[in-house]
C-alpha positions in Angstrom: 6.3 27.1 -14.2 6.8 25.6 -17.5 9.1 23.1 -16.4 6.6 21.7 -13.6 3.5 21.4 -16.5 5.8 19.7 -18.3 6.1 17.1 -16.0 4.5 13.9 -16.5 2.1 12.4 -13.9 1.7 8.8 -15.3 -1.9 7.8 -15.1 -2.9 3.9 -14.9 -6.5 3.2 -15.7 -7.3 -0.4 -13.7 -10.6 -2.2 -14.3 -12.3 -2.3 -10.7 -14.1 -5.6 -10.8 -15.3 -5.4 -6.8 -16.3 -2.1 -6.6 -19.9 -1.6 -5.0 -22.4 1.1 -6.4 -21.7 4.3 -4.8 -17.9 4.0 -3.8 -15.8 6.9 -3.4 -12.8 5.8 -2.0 -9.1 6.8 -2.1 -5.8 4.9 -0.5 -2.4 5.7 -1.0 -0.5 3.1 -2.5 1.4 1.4 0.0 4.5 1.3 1.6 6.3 0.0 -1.6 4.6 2.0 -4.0 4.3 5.7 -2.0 4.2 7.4 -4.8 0.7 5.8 -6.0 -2.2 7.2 -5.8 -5.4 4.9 -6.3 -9.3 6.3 -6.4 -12.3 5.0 -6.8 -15.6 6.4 -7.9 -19.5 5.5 -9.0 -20.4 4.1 -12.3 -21.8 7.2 -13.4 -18.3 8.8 -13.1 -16.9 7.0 -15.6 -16.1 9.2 -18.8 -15.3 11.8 -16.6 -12.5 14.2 -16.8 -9.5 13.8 -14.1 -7.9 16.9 -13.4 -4.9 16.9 -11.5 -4.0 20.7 -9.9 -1.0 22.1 -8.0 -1.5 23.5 -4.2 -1.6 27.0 -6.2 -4.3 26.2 -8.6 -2.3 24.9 -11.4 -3.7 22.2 -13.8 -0.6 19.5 -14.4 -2.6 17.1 -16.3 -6.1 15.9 -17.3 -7.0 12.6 -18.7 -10.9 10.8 -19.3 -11.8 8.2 -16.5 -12.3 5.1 -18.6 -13.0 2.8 -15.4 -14.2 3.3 -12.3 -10.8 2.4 -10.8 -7.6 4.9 -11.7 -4.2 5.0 -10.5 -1.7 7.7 -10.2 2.0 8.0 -10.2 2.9 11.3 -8.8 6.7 10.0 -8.6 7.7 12.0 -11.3 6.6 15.0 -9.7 7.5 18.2 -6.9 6.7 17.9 -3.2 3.2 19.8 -3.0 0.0 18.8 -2.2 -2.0 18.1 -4.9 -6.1 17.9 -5.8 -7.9 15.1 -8.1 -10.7 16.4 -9.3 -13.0 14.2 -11.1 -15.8 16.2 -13.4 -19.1 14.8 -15.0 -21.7 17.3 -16.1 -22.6 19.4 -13.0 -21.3 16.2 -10.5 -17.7 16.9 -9.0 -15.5 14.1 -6.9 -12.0 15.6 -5.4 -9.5 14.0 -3.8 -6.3 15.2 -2.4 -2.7 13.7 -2.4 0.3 15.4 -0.6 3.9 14.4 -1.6 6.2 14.4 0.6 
């Protein structure tokens, strides 16, 4: 267990200069890039906190959401499916991500 929180999960903060008000959207990064990760959330998200957890509840990493555009590199990490959850005060975005 120790050696999987130890892991690294890379997180890329990109500005989002087209994002519309009220987007929640996440897309997986492409055929090049499956590893990737990329979501995007509403202006009032940003400052939130990204927690990243295991299919068994485990937190691997948290970070502040700086943008409203974030990017994720779960290449470094086990097959699992994992769940982005983005936290601001009582408002609460997830996502989910399976490697495979």
């Amino acid at each position: 267990m120790k050696t999987f929180i130890s892991m690294i999960v890379t997180l890329f903060v990109l500005t989002a200069a087209h994002a519309g008000p009220g987007d929640d959207e996440a897309v997986d990064g492409g055929s090049r890039e499956k590893d990737l990760f990329v979501f995007k959330t509403d202006k009032k998200l940003v400052g939130a906190t990204v927690e990243i957890y295991t299919s068994e509840g485990d937190l691997v990493t948290s970070q502040q959401l700086n943008k409203r555009k974030m990017v994720i590199d779960f290449a470094p990490v086990s097959k699992d499916t994992y769940t982005i959850r983005v936290v601001k005060g009582n408002e609460t975005k997830e996502f989910h991500y399976e490697k495979k």
